[in-house]
Backbone as XML, in Angstrom:
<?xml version="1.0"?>
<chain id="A" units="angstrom">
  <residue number="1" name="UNK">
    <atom name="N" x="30.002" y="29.445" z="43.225"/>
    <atom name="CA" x="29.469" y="28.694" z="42.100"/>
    <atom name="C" x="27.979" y="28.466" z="42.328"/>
  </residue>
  <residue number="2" name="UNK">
    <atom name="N" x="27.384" y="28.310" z="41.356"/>
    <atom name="CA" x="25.707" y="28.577" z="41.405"/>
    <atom name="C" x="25.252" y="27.046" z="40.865"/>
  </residue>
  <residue number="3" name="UNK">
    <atom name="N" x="24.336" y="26.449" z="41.689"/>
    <atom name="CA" x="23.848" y="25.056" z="41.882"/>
    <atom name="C" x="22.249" y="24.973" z="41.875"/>
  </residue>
  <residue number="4" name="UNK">
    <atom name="N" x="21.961" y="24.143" z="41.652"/>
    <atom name="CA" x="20.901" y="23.177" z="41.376"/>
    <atom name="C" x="21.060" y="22.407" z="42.247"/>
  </residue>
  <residue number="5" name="UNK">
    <atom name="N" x="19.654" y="21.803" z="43.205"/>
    <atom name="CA" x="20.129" y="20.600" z="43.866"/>
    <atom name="C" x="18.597" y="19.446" z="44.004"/>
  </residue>
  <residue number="6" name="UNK">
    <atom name="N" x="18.285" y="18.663" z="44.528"/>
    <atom name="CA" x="17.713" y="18.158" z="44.508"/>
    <atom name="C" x="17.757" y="17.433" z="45.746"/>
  </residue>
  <residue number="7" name="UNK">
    <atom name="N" x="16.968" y="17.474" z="46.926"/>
    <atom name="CA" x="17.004" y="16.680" z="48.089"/>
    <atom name="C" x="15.940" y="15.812" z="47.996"/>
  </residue>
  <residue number="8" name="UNK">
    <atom name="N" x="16.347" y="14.646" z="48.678"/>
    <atom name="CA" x="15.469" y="13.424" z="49.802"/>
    <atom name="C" x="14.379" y="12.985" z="48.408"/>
  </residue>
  <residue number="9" name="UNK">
    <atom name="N" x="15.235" y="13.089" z="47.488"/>
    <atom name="CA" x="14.243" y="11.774" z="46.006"/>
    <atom name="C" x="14.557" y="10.485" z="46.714"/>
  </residue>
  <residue number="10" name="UNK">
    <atom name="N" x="13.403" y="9.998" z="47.193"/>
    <atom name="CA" x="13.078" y="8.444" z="47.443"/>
    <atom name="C" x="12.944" y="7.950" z="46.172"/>
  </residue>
  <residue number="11" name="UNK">
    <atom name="N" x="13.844" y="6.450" z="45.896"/>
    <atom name="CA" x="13.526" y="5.720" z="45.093"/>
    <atom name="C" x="14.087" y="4.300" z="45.205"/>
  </residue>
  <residue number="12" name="UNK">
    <atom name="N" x="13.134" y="3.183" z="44.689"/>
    <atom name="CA" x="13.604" y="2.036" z="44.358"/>
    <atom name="C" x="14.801" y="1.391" z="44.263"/>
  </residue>
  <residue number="13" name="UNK">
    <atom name="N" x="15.502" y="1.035" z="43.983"/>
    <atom name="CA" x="16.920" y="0.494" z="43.628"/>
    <atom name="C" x="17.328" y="-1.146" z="44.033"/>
  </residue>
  <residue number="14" name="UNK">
    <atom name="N" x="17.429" y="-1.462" z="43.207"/>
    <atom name="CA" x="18.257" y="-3.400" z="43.288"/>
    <atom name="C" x="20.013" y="-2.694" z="43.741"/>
  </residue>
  <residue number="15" name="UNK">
    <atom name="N" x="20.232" y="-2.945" z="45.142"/>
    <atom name="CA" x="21.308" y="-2.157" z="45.633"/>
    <atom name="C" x="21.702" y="-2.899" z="46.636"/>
  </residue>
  <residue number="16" name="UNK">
    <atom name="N" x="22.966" y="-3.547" z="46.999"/>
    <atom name="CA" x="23.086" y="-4.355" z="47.700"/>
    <atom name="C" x="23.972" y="-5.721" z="47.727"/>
  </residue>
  <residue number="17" name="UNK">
    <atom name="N" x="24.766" y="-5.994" z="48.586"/>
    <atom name="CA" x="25.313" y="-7.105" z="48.700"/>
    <atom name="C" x="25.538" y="-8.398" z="49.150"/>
  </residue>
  <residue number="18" name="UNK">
    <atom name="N" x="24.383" y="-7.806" z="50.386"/>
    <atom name="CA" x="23.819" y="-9.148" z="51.097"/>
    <atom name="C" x="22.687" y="-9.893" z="50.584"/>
  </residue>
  <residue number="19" name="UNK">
    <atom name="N" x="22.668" y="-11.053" z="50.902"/>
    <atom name="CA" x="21.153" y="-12.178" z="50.078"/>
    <atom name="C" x="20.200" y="-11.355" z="50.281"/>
  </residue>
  <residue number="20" name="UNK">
    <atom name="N" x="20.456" y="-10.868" z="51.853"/>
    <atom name="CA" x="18.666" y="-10.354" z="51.809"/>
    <atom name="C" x="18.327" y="-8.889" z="50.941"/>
  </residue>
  <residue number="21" name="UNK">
    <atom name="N" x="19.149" y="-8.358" z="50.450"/>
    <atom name="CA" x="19.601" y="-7.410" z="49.135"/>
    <atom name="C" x="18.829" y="-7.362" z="48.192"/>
  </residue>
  <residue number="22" name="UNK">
    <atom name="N" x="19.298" y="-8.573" z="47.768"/>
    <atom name="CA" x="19.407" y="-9.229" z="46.272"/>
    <atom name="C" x="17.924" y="-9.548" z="46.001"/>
  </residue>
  <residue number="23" name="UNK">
    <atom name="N" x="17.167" y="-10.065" z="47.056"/>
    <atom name="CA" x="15.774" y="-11.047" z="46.598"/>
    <atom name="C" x="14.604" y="-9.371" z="46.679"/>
  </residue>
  <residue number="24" name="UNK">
    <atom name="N" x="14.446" y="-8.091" z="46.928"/>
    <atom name="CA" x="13.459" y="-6.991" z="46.427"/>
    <atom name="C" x="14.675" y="-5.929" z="46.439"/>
  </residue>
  <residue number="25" name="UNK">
    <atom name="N" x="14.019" y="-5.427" z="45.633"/>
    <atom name="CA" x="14.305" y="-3.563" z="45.999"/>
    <atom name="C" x="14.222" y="-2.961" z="47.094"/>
  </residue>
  <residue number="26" name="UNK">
    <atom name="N" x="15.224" y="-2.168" z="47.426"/>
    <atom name="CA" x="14.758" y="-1.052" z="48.444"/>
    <atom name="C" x="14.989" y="0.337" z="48.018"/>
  </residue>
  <residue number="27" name="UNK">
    <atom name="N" x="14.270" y="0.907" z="49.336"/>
    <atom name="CA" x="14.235" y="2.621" z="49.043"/>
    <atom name="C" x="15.775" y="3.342" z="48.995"/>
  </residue>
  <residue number="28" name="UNK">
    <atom name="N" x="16.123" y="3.976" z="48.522"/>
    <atom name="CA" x="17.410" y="4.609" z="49.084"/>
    <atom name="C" x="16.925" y="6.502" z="48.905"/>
  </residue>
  <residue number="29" name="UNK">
    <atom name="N" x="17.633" y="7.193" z="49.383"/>
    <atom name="CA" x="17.232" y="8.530" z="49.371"/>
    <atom name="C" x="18.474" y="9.077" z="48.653"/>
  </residue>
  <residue number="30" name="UNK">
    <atom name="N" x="18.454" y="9.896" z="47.851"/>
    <atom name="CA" x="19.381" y="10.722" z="47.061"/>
    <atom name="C" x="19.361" y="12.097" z="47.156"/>
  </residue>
  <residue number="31" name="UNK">
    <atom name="N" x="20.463" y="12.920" z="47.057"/>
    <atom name="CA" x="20.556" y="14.512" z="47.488"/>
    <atom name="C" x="21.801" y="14.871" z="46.487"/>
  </residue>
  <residue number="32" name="UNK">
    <atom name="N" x="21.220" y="15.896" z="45.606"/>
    <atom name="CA" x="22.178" y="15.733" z="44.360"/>
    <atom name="C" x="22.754" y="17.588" z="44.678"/>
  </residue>
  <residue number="33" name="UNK">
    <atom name="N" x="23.498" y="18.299" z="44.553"/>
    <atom name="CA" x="24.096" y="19.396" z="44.187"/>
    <atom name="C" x="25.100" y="19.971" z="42.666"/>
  </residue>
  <residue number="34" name="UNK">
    <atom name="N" x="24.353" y="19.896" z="41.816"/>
    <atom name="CA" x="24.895" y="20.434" z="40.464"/>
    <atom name="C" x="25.166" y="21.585" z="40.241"/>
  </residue>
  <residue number="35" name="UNK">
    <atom name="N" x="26.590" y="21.658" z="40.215"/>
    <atom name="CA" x="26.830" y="23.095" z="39.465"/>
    <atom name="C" x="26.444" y="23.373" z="38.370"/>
  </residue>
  <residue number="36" name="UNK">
    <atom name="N" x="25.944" y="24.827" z="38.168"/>
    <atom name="CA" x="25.398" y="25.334" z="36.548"/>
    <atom name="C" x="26.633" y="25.314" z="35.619"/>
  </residue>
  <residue number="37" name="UNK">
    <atom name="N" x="26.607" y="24.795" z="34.633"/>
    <atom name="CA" x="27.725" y="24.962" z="33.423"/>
    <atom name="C" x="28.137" y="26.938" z="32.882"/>
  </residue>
  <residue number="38" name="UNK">
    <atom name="N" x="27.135" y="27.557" z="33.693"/>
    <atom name="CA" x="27.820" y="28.869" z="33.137"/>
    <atom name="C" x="26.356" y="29.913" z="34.075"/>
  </residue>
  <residue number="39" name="UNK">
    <atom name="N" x="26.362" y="31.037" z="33.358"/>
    <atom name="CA" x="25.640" y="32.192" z="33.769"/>
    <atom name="C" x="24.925" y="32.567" z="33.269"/>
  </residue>
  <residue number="40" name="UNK">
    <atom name="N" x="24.350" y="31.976" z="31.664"/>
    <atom name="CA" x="23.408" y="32.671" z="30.559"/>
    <atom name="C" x="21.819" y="32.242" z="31.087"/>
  </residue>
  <residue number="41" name="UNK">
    <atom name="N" x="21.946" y="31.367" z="31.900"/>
    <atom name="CA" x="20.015" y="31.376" z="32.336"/>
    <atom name="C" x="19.528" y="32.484" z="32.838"/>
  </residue>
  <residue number="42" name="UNK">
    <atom name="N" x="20.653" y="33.053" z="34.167"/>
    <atom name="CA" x="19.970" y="34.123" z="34.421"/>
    <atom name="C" x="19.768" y="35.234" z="33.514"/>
  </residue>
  <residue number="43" name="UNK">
    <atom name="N" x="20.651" y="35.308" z="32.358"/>
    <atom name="CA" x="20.068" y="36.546" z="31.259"/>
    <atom name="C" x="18.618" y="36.277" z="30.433"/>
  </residue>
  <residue number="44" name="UNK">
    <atom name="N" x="18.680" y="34.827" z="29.983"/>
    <atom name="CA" x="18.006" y="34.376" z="28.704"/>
    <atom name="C" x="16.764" y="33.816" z="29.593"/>
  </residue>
  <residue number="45" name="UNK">
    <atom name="N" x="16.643" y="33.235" z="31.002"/>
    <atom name="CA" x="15.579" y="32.738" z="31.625"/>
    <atom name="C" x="15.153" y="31.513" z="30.648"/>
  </residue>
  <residue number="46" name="UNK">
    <atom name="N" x="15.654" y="30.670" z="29.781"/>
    <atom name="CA" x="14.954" y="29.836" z="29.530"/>
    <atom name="C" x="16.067" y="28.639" z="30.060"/>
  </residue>
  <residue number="47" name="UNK">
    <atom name="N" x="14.896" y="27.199" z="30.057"/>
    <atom name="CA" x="15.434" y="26.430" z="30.980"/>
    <atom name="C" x="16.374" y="25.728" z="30.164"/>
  </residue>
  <residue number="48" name="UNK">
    <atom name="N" x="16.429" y="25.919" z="28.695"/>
    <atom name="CA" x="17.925" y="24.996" z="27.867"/>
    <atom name="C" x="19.204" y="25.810" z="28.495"/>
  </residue>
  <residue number="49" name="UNK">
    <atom name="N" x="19.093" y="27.016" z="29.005"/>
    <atom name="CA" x="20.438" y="27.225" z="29.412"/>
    <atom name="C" x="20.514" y="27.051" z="31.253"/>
  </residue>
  <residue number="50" name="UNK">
    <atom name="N" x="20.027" y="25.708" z="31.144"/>
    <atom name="CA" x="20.433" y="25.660" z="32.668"/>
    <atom name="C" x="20.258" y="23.886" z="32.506"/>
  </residue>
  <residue number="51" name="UNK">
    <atom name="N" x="20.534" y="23.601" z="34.313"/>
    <atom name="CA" x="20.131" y="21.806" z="33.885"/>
    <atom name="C" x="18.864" y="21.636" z="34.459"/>
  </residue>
  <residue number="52" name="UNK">
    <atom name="N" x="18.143" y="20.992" z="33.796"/>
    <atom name="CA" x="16.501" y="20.655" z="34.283"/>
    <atom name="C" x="16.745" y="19.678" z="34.888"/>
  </residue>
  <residue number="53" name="UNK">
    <atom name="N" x="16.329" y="19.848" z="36.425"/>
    <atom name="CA" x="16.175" y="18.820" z="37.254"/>
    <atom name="C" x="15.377" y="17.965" z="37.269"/>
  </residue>
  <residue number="54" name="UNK">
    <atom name="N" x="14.507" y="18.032" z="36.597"/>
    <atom name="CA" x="13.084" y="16.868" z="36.242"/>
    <atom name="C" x="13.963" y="15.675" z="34.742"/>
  </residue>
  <residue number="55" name="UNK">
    <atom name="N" x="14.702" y="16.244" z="33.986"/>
    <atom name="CA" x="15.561" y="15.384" z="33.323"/>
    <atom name="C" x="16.298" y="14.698" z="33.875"/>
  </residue>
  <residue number="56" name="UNK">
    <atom name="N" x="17.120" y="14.955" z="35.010"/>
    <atom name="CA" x="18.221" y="14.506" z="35.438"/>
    <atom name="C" x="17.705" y="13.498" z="36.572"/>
  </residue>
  <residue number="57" name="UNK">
    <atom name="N" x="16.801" y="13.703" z="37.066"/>
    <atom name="CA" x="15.258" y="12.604" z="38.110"/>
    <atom name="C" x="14.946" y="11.685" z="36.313"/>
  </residue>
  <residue number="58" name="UNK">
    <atom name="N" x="14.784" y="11.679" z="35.359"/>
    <atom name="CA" x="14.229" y="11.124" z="34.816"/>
    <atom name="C" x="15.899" y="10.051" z="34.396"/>
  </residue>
  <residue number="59" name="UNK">
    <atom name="N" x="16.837" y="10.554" z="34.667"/>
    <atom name="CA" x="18.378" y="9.473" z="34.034"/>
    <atom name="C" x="18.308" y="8.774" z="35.144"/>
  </residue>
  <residue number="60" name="UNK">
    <atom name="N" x="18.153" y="9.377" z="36.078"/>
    <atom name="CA" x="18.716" y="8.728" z="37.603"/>
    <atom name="C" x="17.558" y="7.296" z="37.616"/>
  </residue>
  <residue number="61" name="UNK">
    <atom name="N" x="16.064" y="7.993" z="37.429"/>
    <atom name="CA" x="14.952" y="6.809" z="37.500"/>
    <atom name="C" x="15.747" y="5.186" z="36.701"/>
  </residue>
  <residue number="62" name="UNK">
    <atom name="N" x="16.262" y="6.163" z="35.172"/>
    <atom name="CA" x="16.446" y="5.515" z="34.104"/>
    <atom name="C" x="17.606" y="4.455" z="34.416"/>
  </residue>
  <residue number="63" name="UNK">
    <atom name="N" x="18.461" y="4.215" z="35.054"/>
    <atom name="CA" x="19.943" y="3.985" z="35.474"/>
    <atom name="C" x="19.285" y="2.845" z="36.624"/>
  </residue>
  <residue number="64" name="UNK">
    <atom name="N" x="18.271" y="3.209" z="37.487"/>
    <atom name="CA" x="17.595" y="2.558" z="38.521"/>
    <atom name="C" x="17.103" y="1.449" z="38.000"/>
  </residue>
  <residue number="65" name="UNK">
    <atom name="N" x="16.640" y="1.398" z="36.804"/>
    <atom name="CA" x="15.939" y="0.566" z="36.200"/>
    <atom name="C" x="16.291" y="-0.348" z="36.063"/>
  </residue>
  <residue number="66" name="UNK">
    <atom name="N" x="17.602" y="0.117" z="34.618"/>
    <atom name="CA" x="18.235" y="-1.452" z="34.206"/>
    <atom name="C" x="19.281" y="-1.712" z="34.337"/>
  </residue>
  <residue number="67" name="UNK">
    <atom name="N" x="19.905" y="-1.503" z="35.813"/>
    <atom name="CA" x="21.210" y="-2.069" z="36.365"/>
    <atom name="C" x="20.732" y="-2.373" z="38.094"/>
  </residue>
  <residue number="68" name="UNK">
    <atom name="N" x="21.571" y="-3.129" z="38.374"/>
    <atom name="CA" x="22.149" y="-3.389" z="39.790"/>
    <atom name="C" x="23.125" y="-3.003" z="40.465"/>
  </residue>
  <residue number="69" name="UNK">
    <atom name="N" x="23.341" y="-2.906" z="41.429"/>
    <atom name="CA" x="24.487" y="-2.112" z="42.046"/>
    <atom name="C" x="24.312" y="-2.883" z="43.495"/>
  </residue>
  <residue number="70" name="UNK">
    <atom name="N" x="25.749" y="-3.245" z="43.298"/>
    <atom name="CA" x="26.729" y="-4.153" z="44.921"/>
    <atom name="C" x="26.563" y="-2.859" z="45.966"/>
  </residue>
  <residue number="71" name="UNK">
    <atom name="N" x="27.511" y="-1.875" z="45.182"/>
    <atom name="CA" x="28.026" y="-0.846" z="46.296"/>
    <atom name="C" x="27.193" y="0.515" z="45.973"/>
  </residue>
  <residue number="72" name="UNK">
    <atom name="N" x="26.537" y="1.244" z="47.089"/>
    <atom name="CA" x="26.343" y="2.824" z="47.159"/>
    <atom name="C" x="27.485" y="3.480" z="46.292"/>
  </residue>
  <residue number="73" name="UNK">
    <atom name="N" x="28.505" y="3.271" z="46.528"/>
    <atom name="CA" x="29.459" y="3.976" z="46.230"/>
    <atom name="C" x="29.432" y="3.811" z="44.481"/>
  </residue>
  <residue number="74" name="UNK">
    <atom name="N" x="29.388" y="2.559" z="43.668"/>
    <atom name="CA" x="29.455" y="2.808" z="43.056"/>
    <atom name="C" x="28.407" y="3.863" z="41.685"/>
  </residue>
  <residue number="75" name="UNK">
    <atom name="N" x="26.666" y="3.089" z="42.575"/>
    <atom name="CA" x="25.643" y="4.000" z="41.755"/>
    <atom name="C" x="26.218" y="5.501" z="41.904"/>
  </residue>
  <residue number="76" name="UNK">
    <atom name="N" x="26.553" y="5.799" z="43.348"/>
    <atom name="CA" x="27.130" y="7.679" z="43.386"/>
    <atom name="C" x="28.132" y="8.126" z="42.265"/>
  </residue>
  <residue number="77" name="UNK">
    <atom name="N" x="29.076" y="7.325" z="41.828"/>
    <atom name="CA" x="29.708" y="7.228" z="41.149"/>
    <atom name="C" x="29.350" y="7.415" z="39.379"/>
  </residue>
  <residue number="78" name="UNK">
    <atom name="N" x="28.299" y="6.488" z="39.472"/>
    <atom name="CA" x="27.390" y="6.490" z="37.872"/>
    <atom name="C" x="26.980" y="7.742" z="37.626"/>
  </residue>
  <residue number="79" name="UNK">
    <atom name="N" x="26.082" y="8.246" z="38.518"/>
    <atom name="CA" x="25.042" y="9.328" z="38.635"/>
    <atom name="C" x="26.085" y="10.615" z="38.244"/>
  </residue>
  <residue number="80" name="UNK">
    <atom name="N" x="27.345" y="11.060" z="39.359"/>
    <atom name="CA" x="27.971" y="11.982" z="39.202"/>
    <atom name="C" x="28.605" y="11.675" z="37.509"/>
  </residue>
  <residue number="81" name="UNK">
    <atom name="N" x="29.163" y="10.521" z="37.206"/>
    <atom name="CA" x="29.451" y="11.009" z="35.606"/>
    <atom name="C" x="28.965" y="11.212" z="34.847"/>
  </residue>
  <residue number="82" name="UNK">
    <atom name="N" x="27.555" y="10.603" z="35.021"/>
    <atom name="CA" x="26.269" y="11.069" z="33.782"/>
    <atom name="C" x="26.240" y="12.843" z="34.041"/>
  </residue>
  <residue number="83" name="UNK">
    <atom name="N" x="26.252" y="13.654" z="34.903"/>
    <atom name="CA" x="25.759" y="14.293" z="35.479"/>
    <atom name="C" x="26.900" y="15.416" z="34.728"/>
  </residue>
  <residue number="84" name="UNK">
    <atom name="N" x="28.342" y="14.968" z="34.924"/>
    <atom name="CA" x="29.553" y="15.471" z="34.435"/>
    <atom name="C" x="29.857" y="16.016" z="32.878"/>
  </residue>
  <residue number="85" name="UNK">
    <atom name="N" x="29.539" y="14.576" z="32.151"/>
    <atom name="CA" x="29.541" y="14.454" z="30.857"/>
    <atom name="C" x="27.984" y="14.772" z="30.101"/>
  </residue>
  <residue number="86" name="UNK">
    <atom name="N" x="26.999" y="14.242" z="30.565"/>
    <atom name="CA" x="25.666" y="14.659" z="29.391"/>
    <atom name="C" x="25.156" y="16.280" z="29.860"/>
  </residue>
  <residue number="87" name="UNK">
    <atom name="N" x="25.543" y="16.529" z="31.421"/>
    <atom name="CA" x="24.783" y="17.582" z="31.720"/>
    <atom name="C" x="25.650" y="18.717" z="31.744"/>
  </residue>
  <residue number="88" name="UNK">
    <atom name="N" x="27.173" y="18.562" z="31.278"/>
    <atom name="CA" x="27.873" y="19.288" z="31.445"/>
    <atom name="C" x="28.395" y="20.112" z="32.686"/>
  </residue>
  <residue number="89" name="UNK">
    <atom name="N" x="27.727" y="19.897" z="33.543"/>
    <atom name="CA" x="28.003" y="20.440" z="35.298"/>
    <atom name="C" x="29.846" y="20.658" z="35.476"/>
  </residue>
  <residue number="90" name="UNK">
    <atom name="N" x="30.325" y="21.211" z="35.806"/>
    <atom name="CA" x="31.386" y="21.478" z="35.959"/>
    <atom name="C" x="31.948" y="20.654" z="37.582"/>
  </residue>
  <residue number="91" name="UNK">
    <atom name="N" x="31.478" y="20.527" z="38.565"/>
    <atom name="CA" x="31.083" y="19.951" z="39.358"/>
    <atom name="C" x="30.039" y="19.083" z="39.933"/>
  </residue>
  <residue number="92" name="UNK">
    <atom name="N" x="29.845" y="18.460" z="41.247"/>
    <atom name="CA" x="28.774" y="17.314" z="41.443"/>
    <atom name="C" x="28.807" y="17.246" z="42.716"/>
  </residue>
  <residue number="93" name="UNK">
    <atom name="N" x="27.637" y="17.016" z="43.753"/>
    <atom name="CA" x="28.283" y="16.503" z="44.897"/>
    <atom name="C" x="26.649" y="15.653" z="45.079"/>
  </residue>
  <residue number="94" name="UNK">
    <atom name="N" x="27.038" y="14.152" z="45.189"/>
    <atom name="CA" x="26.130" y="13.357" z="45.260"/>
    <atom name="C" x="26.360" y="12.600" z="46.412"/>
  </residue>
  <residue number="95" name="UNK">
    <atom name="N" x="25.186" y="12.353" z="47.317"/>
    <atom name="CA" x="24.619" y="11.669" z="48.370"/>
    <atom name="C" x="23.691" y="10.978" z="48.282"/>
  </residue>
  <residue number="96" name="UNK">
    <atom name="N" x="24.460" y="9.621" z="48.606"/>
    <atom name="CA" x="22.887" y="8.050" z="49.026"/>
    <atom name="C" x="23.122" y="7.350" z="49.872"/>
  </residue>
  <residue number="97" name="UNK">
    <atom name="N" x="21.892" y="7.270" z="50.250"/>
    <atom name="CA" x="21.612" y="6.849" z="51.551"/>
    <atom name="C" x="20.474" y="5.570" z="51.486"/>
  </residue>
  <residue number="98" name="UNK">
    <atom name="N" x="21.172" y="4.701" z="52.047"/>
    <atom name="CA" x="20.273" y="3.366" z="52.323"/>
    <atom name="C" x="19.565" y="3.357" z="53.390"/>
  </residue>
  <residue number="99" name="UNK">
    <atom name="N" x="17.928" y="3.539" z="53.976"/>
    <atom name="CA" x="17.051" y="3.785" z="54.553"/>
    <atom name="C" x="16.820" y="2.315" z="56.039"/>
  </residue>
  <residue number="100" name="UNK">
    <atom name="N" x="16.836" y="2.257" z="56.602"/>
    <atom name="CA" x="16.458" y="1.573" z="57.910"/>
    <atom name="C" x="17.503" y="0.121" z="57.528"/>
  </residue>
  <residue number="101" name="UNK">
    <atom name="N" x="19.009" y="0.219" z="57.059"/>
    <atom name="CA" x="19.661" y="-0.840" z="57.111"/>
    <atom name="C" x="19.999" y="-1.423" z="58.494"/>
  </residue>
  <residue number="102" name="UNK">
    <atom name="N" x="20.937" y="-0.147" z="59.235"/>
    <atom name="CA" x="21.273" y="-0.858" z="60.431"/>
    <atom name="C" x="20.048" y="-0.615" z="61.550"/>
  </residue>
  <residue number="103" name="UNK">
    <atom name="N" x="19.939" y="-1.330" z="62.672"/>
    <atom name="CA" x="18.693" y="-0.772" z="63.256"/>
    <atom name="C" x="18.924" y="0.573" z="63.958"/>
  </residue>
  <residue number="104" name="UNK">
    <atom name="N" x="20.116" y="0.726" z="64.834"/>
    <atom name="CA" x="20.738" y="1.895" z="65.647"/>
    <atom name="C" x="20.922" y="3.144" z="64.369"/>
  </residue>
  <residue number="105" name="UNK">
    <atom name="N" x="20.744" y="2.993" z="63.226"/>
    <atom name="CA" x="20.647" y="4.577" z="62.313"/>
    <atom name="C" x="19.752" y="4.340" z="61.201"/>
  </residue>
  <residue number="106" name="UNK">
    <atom name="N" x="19.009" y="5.797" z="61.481"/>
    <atom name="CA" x="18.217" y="5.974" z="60.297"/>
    <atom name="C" x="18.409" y="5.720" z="58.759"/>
  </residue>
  <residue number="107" name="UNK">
    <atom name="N" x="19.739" y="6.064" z="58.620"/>
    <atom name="CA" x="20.386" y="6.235" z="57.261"/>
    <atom name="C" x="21.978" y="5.469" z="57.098"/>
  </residue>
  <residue number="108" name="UNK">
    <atom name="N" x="22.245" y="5.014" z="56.069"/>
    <atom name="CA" x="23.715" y="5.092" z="55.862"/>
    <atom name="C" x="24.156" y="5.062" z="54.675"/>
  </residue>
  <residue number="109" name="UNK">
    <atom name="N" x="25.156" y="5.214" z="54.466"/>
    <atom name="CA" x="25.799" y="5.389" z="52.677"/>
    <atom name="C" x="26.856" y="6.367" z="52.860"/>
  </residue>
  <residue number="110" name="UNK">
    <atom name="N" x="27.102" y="7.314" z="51.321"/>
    <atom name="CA" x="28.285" y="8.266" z="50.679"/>
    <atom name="C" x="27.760" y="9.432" z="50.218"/>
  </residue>
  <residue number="111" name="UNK">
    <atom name="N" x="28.897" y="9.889" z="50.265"/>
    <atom name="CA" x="28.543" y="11.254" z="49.557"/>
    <atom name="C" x="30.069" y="11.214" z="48.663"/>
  </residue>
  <residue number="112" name="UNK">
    <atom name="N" x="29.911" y="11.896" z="47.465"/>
    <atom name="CA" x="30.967" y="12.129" z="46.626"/>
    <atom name="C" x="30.958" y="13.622" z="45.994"/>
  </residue>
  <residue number="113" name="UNK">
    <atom name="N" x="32.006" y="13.930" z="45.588"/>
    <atom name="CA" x="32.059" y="14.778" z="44.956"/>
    <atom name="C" x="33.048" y="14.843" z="43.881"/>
  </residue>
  <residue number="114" name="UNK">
    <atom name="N" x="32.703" y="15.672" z="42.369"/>
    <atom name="CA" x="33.684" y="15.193" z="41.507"/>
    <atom name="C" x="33.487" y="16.261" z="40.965"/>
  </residue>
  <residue number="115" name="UNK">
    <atom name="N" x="34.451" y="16.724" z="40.224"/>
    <atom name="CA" x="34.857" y="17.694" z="39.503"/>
    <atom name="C" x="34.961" y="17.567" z="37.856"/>
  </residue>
  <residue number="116" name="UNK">
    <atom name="N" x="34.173" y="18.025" z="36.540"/>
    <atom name="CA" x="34.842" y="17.951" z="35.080"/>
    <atom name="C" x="36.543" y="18.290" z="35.289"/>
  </residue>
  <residue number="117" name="UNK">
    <atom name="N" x="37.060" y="17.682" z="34.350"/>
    <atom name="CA" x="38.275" y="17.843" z="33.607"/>
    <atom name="C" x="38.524" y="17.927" z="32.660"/>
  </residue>
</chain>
């Protein structure tokens, strides 16, 4: 299957469950893998028959904005169905990562993966 992906987008996010969470934003890092909905880009080369990754950075920004999120798990969750349903992807495999939480690791969070039906 033929993918699109997008690694290590740093961004903002109100994400979090602890007080010290809640009172700024932090960075989290995202790593997205989208399957193409089909095979006609490579004939037609234009970018409506494929998913533009600069759109899909522009939902994700958009989603960042005006919600909050307790759990990693659940923004991974948001992202892969937007991703499912508006972008048509037949598949998804999304990774986030919360940046210098514990001190002993660089990173921590999920990865998901989901499938259309």
């Amino acid at each position: 299957m033929d993918t699109i992906f997008v690694r290590q987008l740093r961004l903002q996010a109100w994400i979090g469950l602890y007080r010290h969470e809640k009172i700024a934003p932090q960075t989290i890092e995202i790593d997205l893998e989208i399957a193409l909905p089909g095979d006609a880009v490579f004939k037609t080369r234009k970018v409506a028959d494929t998913i533009d990754y600069g759109v899909v950075v522009e939902h994700v920004r958009a989603l960042l904005a005006k919600e909050r999120f307790g759990l990693v798990e659940n923004l991974a969750e948001r992202i892969a169905g937007f991703l499912l349903q508006d972008f048509k992807s037949p598949r998804v495999k999304v990774s986030i990562a919360k940046l210098g939480v514990l001190r002993e690791a660089q990173r921590v969070g999920v990865t998901i993966e989901r499938t259309r039906s």
